[in-house]
C-alpha positions in Angstrom: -4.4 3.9 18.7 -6.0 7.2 20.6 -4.1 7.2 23.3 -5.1 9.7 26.6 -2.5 11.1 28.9 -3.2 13.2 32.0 -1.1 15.2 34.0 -1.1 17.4 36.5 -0.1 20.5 34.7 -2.3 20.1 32.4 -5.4 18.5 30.5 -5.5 15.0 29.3 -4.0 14.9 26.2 -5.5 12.3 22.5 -4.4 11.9 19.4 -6.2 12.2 16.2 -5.6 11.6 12.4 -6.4 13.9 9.6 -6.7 12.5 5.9 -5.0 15.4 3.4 -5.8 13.5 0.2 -4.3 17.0 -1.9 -0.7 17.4 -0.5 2.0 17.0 -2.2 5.3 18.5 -1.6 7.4 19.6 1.7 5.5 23.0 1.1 1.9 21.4 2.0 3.8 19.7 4.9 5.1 23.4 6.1 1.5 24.9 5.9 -0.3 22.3 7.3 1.9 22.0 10.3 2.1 25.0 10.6 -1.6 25.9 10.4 -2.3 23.0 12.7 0.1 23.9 15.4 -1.5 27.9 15.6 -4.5 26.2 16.6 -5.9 26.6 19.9 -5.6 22.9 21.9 -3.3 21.8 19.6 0.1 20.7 21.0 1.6 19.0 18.3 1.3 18.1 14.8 3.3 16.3 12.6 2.3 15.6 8.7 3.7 11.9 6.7 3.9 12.6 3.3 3.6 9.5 2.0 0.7 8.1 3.5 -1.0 11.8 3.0 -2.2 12.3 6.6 -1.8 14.3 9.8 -1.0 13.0 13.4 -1.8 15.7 15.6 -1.8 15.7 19.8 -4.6 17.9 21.4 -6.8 18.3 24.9 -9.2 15.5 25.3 -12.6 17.0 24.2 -11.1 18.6 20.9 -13.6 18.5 17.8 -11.4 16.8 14.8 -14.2 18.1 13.0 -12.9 22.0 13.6 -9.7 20.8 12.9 -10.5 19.6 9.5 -12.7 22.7 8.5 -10.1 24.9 9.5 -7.4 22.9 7.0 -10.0 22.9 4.2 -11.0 27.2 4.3 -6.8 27.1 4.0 -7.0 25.1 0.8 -5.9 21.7 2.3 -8.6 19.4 2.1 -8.9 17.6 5.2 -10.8 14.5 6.7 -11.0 12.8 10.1 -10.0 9.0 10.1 -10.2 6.6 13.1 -6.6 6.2 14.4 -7.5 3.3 16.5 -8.0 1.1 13.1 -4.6 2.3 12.3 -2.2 1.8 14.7 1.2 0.6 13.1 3.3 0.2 16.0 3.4 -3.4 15.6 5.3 -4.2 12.2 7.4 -1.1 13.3 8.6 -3.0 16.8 9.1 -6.2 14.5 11.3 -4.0 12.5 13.0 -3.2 14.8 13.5 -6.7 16.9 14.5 -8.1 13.5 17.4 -5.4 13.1 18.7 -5.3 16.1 19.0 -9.6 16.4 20.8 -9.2 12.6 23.8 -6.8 14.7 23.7 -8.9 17.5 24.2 -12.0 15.4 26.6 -10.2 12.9 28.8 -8.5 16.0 29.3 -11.9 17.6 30.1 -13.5 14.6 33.0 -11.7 13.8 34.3 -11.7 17.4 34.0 -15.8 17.4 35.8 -15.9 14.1 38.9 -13.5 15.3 39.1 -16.1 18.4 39.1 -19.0 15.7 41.7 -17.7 13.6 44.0 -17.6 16.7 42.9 -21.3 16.8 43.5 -21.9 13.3 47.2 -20.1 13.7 48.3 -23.1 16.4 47.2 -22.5 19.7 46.7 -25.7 21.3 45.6 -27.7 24.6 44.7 -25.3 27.0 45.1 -22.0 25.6 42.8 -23.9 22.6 40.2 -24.5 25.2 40.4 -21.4 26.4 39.3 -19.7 23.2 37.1 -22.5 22.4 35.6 -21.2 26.2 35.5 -17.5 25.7 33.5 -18.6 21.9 31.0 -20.4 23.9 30.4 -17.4 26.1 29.9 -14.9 23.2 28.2 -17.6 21.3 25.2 -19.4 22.9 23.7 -16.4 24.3 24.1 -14.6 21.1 22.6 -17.5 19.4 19.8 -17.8 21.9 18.5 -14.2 21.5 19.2 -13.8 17.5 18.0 -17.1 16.3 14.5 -16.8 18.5 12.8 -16.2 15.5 13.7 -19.4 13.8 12.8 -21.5 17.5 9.6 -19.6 18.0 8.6 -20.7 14.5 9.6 -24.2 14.5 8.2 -24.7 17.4 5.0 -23.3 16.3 4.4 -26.4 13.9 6.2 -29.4 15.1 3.6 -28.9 18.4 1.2 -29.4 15.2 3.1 -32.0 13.7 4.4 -30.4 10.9 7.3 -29.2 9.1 8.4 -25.7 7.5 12.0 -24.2 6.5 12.9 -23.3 10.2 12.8 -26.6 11.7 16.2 -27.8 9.6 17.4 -24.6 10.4 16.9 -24.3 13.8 18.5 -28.1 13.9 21.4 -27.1 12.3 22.3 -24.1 14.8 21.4 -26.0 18.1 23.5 -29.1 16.6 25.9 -26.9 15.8 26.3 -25.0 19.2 25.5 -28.0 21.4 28.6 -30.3 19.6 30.8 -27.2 19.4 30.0 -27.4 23.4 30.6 -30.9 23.7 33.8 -30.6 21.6 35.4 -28.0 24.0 34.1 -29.9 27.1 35.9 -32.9 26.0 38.9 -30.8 24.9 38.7 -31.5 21.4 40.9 -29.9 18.3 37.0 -28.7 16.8 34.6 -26.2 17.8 31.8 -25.0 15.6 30.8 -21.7 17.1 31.2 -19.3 14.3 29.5 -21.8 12.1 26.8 -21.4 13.9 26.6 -17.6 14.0 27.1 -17.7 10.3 24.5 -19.9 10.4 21.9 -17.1 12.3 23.0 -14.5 10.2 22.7 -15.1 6.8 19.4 -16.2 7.6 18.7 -13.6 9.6 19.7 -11.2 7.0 17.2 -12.8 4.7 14.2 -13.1 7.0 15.2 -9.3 7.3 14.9 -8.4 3.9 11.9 -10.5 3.2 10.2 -8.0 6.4 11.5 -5.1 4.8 9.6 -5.8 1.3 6.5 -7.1 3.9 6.3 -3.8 5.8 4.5 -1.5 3.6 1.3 -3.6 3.5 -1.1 -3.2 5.8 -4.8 -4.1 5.6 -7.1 -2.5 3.1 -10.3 -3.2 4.5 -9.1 -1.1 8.0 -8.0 1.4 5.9 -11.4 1.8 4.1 -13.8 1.3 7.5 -11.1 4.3 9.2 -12.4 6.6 6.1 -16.1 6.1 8.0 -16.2 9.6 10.0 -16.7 8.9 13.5 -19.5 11.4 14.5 -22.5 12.7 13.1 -24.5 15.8 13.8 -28.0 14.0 14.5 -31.1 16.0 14.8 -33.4 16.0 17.3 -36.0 17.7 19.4 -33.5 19.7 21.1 -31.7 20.7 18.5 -28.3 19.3 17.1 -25.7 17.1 18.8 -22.8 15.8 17.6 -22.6 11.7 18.5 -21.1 8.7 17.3 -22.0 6.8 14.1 -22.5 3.8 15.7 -25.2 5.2 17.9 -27.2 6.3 15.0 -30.3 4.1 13.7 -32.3 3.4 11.0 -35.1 6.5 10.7 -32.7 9.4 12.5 -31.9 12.9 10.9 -28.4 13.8 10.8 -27.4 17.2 9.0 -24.3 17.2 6.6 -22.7 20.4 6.3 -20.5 21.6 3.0 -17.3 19.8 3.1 -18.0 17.0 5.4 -17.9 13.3 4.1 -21.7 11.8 4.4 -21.3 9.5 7.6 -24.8 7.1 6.6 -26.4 6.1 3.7 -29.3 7.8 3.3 -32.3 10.1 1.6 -31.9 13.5 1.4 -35.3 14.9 3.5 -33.8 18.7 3.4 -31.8 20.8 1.7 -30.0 20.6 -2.1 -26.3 20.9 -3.1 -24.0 19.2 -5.2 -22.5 15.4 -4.5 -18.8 14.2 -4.8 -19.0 10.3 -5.7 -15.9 9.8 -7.3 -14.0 7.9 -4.5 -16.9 5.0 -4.7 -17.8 5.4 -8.1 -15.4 6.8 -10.0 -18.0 9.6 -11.8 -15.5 13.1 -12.3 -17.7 15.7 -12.0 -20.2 15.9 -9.1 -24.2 15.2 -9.1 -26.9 17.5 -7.7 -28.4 16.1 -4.9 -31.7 17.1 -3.4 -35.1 15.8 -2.1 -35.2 12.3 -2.3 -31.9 11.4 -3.4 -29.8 8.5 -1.9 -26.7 9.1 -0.9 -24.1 6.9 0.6 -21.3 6.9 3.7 -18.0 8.3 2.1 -19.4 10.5 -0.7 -18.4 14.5 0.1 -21.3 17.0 0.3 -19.9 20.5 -1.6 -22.0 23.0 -1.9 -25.1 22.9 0.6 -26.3 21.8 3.7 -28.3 18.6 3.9 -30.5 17.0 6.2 -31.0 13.0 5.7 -32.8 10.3 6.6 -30.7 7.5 7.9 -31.6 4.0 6.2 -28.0 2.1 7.1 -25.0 3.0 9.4 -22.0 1.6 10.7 -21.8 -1.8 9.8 -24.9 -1.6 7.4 -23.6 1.1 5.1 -22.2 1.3 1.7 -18.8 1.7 3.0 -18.2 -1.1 5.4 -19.8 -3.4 3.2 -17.1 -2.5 0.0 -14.7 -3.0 3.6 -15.8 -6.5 3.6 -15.5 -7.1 -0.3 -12.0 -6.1 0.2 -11.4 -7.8 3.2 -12.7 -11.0 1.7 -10.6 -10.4 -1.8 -7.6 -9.9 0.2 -7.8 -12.8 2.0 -8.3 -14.9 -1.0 -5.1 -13.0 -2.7 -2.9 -13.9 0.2 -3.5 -18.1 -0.9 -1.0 -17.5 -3.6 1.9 -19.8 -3.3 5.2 -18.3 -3.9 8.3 -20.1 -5.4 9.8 -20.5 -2.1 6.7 -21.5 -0.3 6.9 -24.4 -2.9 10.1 -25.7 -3.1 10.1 -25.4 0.9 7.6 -28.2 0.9 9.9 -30.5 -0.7 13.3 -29.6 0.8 11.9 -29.5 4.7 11.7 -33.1 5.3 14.2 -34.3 2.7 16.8 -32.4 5.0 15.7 -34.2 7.8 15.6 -37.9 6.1 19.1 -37.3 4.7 20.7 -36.3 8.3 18.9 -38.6 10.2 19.8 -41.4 7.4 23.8 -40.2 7.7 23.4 -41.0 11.8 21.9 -44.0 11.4 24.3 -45.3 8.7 27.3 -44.1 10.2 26.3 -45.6 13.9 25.9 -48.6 12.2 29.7 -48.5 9.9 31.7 -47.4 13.1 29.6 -47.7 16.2 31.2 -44.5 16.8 28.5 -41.7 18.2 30.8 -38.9 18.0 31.8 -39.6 14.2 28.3 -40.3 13.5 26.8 -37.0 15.1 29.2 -34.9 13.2 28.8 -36.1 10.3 24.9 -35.6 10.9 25.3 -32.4 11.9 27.9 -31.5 8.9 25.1 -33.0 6.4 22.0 -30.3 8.1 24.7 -27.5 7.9 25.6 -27.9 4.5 21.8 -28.3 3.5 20.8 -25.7 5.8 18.5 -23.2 3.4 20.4 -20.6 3.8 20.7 -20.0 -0.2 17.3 -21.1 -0.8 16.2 -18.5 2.3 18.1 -15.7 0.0 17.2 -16.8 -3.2 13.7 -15.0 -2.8 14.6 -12.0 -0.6 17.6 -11.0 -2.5 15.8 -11.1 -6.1 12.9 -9.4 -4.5 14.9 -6.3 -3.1 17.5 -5.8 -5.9 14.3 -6.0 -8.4 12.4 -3.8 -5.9 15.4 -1.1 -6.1 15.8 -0.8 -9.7 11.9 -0.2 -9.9 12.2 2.3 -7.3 14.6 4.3 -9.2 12.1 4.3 -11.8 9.2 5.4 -10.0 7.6 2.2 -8.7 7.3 1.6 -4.7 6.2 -2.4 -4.3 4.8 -3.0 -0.9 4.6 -6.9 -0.8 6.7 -9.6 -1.0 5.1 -12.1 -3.4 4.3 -9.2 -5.6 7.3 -9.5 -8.6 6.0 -13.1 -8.8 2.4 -12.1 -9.3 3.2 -8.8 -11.8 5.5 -11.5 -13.8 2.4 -13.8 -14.3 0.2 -11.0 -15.8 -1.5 -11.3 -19.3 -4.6 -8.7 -19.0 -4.1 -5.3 -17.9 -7.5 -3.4 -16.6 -7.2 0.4 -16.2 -9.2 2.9 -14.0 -10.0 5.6 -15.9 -10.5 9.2 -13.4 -7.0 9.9 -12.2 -5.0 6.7 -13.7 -5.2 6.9 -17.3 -6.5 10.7 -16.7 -5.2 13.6 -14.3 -8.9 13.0 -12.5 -9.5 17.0 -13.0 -11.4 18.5 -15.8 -10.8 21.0 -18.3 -12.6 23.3 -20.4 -12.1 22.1 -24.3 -12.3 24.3 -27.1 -12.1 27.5 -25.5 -11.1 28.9 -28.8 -14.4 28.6 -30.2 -16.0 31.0 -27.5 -15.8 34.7 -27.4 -13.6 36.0 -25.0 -16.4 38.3 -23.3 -18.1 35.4 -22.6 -15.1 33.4 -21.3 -14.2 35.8 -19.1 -17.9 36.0 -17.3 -17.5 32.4 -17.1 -14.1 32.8 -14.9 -15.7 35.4 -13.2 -18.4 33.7 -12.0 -16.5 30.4 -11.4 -14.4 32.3 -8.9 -17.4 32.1 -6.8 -18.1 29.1 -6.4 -16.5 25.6 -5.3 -18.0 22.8 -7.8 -15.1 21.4 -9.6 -16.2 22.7 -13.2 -16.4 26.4 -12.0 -13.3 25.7 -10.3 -11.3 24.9 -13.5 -13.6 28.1 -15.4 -11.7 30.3 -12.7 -8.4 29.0 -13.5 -8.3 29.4 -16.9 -5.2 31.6 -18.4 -4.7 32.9 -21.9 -3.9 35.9 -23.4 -6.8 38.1 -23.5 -8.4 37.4 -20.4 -6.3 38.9 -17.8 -7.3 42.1 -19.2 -10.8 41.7 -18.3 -10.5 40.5 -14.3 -12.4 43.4 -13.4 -15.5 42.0 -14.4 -15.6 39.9 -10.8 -15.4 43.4 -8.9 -18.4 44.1 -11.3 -20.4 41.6 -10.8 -23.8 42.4 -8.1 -25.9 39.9 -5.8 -23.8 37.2 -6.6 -25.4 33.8 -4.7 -25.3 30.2 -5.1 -27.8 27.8 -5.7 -27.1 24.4 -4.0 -27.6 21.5 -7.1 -27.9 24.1 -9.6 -25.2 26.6 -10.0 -23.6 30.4 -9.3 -25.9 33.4 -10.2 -25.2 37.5 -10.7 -26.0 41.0 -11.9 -24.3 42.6 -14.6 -24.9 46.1 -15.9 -28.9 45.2 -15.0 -28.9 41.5 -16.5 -28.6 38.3 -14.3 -26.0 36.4 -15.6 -25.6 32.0 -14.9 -23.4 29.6 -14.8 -24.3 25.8 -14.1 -26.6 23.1 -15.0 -28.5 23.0 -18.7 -31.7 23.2 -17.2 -31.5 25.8 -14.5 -29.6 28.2 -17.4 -32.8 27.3 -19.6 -30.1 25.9 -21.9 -30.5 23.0 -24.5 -28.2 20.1 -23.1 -24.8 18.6 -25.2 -23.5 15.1 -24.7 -20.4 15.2 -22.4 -19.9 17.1 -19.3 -20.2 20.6 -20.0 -21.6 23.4 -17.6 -23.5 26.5 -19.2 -23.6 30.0 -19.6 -26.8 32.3 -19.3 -26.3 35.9 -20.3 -30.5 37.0 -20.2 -32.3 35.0 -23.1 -28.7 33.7 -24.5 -26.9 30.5 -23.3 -23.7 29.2 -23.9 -22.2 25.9 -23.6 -18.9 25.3 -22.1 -18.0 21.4 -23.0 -15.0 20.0 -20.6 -12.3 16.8 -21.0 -10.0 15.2 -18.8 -6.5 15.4 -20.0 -4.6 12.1 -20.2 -1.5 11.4 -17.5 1.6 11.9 -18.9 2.9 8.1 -20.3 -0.8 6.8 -20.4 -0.8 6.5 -24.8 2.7 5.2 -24.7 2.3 2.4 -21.9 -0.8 1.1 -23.2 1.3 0.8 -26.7 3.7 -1.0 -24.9 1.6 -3.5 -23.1 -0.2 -4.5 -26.6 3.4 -5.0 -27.9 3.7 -7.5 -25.4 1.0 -9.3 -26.4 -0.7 -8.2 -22.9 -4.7 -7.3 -22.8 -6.1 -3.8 -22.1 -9.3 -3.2 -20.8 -11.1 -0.2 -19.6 -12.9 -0.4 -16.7 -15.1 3.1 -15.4 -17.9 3.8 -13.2 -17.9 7.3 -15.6 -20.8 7.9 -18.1 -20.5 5.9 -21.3 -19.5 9.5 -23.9 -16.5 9.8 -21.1 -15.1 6.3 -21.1 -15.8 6.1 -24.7 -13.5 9.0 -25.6 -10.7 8.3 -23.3 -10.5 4.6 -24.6 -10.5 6.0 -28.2 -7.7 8.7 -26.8 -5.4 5.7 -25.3 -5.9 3.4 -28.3 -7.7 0.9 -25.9 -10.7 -1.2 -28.0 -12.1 -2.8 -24.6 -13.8 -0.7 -22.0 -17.0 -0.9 -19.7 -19.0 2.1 -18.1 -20.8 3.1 -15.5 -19.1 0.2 -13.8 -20.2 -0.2 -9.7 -17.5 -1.0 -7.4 -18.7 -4.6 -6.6 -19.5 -5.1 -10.6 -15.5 -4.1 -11.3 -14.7 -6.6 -8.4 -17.1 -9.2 -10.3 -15.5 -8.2 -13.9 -11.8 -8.6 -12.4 -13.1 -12.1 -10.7 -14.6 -13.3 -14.1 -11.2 -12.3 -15.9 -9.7 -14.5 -13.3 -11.9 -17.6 -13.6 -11.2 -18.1 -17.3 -7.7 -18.3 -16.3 -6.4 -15.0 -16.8 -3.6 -13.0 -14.9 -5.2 -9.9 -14.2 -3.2 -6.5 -13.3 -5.3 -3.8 -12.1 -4.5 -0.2 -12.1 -6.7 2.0 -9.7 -6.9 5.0 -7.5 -10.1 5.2 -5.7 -12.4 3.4 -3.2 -14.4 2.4 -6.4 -11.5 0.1 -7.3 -10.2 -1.0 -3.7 -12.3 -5.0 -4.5 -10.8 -5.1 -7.6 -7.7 -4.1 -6.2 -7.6 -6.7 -3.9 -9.7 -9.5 -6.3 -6.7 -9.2 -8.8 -3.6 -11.1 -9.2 -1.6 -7.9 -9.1 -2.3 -4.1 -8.6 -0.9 -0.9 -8.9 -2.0 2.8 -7.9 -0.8 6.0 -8.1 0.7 8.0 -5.4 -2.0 10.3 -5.7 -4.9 7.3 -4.9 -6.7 7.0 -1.4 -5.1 5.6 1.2 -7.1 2.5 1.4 -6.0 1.9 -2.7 -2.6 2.3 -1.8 -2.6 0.3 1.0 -4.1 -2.9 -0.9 -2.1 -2.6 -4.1 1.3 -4.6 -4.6 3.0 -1.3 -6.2 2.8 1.8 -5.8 3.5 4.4 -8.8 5.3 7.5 -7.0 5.8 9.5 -10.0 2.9 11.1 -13.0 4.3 9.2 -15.8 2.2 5.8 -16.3 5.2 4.4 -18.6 6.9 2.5 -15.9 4.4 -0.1 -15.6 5.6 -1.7 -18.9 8.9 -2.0 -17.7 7.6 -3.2 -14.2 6.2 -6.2 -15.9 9.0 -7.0 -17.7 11.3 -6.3 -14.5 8.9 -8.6 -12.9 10.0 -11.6 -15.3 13.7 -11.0 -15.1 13.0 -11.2 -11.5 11.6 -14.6 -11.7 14.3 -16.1 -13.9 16.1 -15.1 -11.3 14.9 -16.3 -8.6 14.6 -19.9 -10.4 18.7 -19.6 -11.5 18.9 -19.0 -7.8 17.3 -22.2 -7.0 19.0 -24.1 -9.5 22.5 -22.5 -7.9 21.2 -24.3 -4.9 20.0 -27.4 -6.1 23.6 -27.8 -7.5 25.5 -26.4 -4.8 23.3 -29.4 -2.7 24.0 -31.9 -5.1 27.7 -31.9 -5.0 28.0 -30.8 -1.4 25.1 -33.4 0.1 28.0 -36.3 -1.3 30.8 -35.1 0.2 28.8 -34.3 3.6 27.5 -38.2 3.8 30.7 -39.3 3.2 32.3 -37.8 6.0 34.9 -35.6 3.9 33.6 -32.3 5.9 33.2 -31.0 9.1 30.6 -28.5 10.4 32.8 -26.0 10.0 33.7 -26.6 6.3 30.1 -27.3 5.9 29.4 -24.1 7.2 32.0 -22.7 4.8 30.3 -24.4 2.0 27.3 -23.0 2.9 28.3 -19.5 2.8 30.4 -19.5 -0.6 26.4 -20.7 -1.8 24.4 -17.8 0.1 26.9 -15.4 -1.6 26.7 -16.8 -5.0 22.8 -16.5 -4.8 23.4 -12.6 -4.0 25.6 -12.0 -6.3 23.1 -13.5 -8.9 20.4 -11.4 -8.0 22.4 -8.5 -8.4 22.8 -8.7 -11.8 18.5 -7.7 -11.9 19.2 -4.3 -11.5 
């Protein structure tokens, strides 16, 4: 959250957040700090990789705008988001609490258990109380400050009436403290202190590891309504002023300058240039944009300056209202049910029945309240869920690990049950199954001379396609670079394209029409050199592992499916490329959220794959999801896995990882269904004590880890 300090040596000091969706390596992290910290105002900067953004400290009154211009003319595209939708600090202090009540649980335990093996070893009457004293003290306030978690939650539902998996376990460790107590106060041989700690750790150490496999997630929708920039430049009778979004209405002018991120849907009234859609619809190579044409909040102007017409802003745009789909898909998602959700229905009150029926039945045997209490307190011990409490957590993170090593990140904790479910896989097409950047195709059927112009001329402008003419490398054109240096008057035309002189002729590059050019199917710029054209046609190259893993998925039996907001020749030819058979085009964000959500109702499992805010609703209206490292934030944020390296064979082997996982996790269940069915006898028969219980109950926590192990 902006936060603003003032001093007196100084100005009041905010923070603001930069979105770098290009960086990718410790060098971009060097150059971008390093670039930010040079500026004027700037105190400190600080870059995270791996959620692609910058957190930089300035004076109050700084322009993030500058900031992000300045990062951009360096060759780091830069954006401003909204920091105060942001704000992590939260899940990172429950982190933290969670950590530091596992060593306080774990330290004490191992103190209480030194003191009991001196107990074990003989000591007796009142150098046994002592001990049994000096236990106590470590003990209860250990036990009140680790096992708050489990009293906070139990507490949170029996005021409701209800029942959930910390209510039998919070039993178990005050039964076990408060008889250990009475024990020592009557100077008994027994006290139950370390069983108790064992108790709070083991479960603490799965409560931690479920966190852990929580902590990446955050919410989706935030992260899409933070991409909204902040401030617009509105115009008005006095000229242009920079003010916040939210202050803008229906009717005003704003202007939107080359690089900046439209801030309102809107017509253009002023101005032409070239459009960036491809984070909302997924369309690779920009549109022209001039009077008249609707644009929306989020798309990036590239090449000229526009002046438009607000019709929606804020909560009325495009943006917040894809915000909302998501926010609404994710909310529906989070309904699943998990495994241990399930059987924690069952085994809460059982637990409770079974020690409150050992009570009853042994007060009425013996009369004896002492007996009949530990033998109570022996039977919640040795059903406490601590195995069942691991059984999840421990698959989850020894699965989780194995899929790290191979390139997969997964953020939530339900997710290995949801990939393991999956029978339909849908695929993004522009930077999932492709690299998302094009490239000029049969070069060799060009001459060079004309080839080389083409770089030439690319080199002056910024639209994707001339960008990829300028970067082309073979053989013979390096010779011929002077032709830049050559070239006269060169000058952009907003919408349209890059034009020169050469040796008295002007000289073209850009769309069919303004070339005078007859049009191809497929995205293709073109070249005017006086009365001749020449068309330059341009493909996406395929990710590494994209052919292969859609093989693989097929061999499962598992559906593919295609879905693109690209034109129909595009889609078409990367689907015939991947060996996919299904696809669908020119696919709106809300219509892929509709198509996943139709997949869905006729009972299918549906994985999606996508990178951009196109695919955020179906990201979320899936039953699983998966996006590249390279995606926007808000795609990361709302899919289950995240795919770290370029390769897109992994996901294959996540699915089936995902299935050995849930075998797992039901062997792990059925370890502690057994484990309770011979134990649960002996326990309301009076054969054990808490503390053997307790034993009992770790020898069946450890066989559940060791079980999981054997996923990676």
């Amino acid at each position: 959250m902006d936060g603003r300090v003032s001093t007196a040596s100084g100005p009041a000091e905010t923070r603001l957040l930069l979105s770098l969706p290009d960086i990718h390596c410790a060098g971009c992290i060097a150059g971008v700090e390093r670039a930010l910290n040079a500026m004027p105002h700037v105190r400190d900067a600080r870059v995270n990789l791996t959620l692609r953004r910058a957190s930089v400290n300035v004076n109050a009154g700084t322009d993030a705008r500058e900031l992000a211009q300045t990062l951009t003319s360096l060759g780091y595209r830069a954006y401003e988001l909204d920091s105060e939708t942001l704000d992590g600090s939260v899940a990172a202090r429950a982190d933290r609490d969670l950590l530091m009540r596992l060593g306080v649980a774990g330290f004490a335990m191992m103190n209480v258990m030194l003191l009991s093996v001196a107990v074990w070893s003989g000591a007796a009457d009142a150098t046994r109380d002592l001990f049994h004293w000096i236990s106590a003290m470590i003990a209860v306030p250990a036990v009140a400050y680790s096992g708050r978690p489990f009293f906070v939650n139990a507490w949170s539902v029996l005021r409701f009436g209800r029942l959930n998996m910390d209510v039998p376990i919070s039993l178990a460790i005050l039964l076990a403290v408060g008889l250990s107590i009475h024990e020592t106060a009557l100077h008994g041989e027994h006290a139950y202190f370390d069983a108790a700690l064992s108790l709070t750790f083991f479960l603490l150490a799965g409560r931690y590891l479920d966190h852990r496999t929580r902590a990446a997630a955050r919410s989706a929708a935030a992260e899409l309504t933070a991409l909204e920039s902040p401030r617009a430049l509105k115009v008005g009778d006095g000229g242009e002023s920079a003010v916040p979004v939210s202050e803008l209405e229906p009717g005003d002018l704003v202007r939107v300058l080359p690089g900046d991120r439209m801030p309102v849907d809107g017509i253009v009234e002023i101005g032409r240039s070239d459009i960036d859609r491809s984070f909302l619809t997924g369309e690779s190579v920009p549109v022209p944009a001039g009077d008249g044409t609707t644009v929306n909040a989020g798309e990036i102007n590239l090449t000229g300056v526009l002046t438009v017409r607000v019709t929606a802003a804020g909560e009325d745009s495009a943006l917040r209202r894809l915000a909302d789909l998501v926010a609404m898909a994710e909310r529906a998602r989070d309904r699943y049910t998990s495994l241990a959700d399930r059987a924690s229905r069952i085994y809460a009150p059982v637990v409770h029945l079974l020690a409150l029926g050992a009570f009853v039945a042994w007060m009425a045997l013996s009369g004896d309240m002492r007996l009949s209490l530990n033998i109570a307190v022996a039977v919640l011990i040795i059903t406490c869920p601590c195995a069942l409490g691991l059984a999840v957590p421990a698959v989850t993170a020894a699965a989780s690990g194995r899929l790290f090593r191979r390139g997969l990140l997964v953020k939530n904790a339900s997710a290995l049950e949801r990939l393991a479910e999956v029978d339909t896989v849908v695929f993004d097409k522009t930077g999932v199954l492709t690299e998302g950047a094009p490239l000029p195709s049969g070069v060799s059927n060009h001459d060079v001379s004309d080839l080389a112009l083409a770089r030439a001329l690319g080199r002056g402008s910024s639209h994707p396609l001339a960008a990829a003419l300028a970067k082309m490398d073979f053989d013979a054109l390096p010779q011929r670079d002077r032709l830049y240096d050559e070239l006269r008057n060169l000058r952009e035309t907003p919408g349209c394209g890059i034009a020169a002189e050469l040796d008295g002729r002007e000289v073209r590059l850009g769309r069919a029409d303004w070339v005078g050019a007859a049009p191809v199917a497929g995205t293709a710029t073109y070249l005017g050199v006086g009365e001749r054209t020449v068309a330059i046609r341009f493909s996406d190259s395929l990710r590494e592992g994209a052919s292969e893993a859609v093989a693989a998925l097929k061999r499962k039996g598992i559906a593919v499916v295609l879905l693109s907001g690209d034109h129909p020749a595009a889609v078409s030819d990367i689907a015939a490329r991947t060996g996919i058979e299904a696809f669908e085009a020119q696919a709106s964000p809300e219509e892929k959220a509709l198509y996943v959500k139709g997949l869905r109702e006729k009972g299918r499992r549906v994985l999606m794959v996508g990178d951009g805010l196109n695919d955020t609703a179906a990201l979320a209206a899936a039953h699983a999801s998966i996006s590249p490292a390279s995606a926007l934030d808000a795609a990361r944020v709302v899919s289950d896995v995240v795919l770290c390296g370029g390769s897109l064979a992994p996901i294959p082997e996540a699915i089936v990882t995902a299935r050995r996982a849930r075998r797992r996790i039901k062997e792990n269940f059925a370890i502690a269904a057994l484990y309770n069915a011979v134990a649960i006898p002996v326990a309301l028969l009076g054969f054990a004590t808490p503390l053997a219980a307790a034993l009992a109950m770790s020898t069946s926590s450890v066989s559940v880890s060791l079980n999981a192990l054997r996923v990676r």
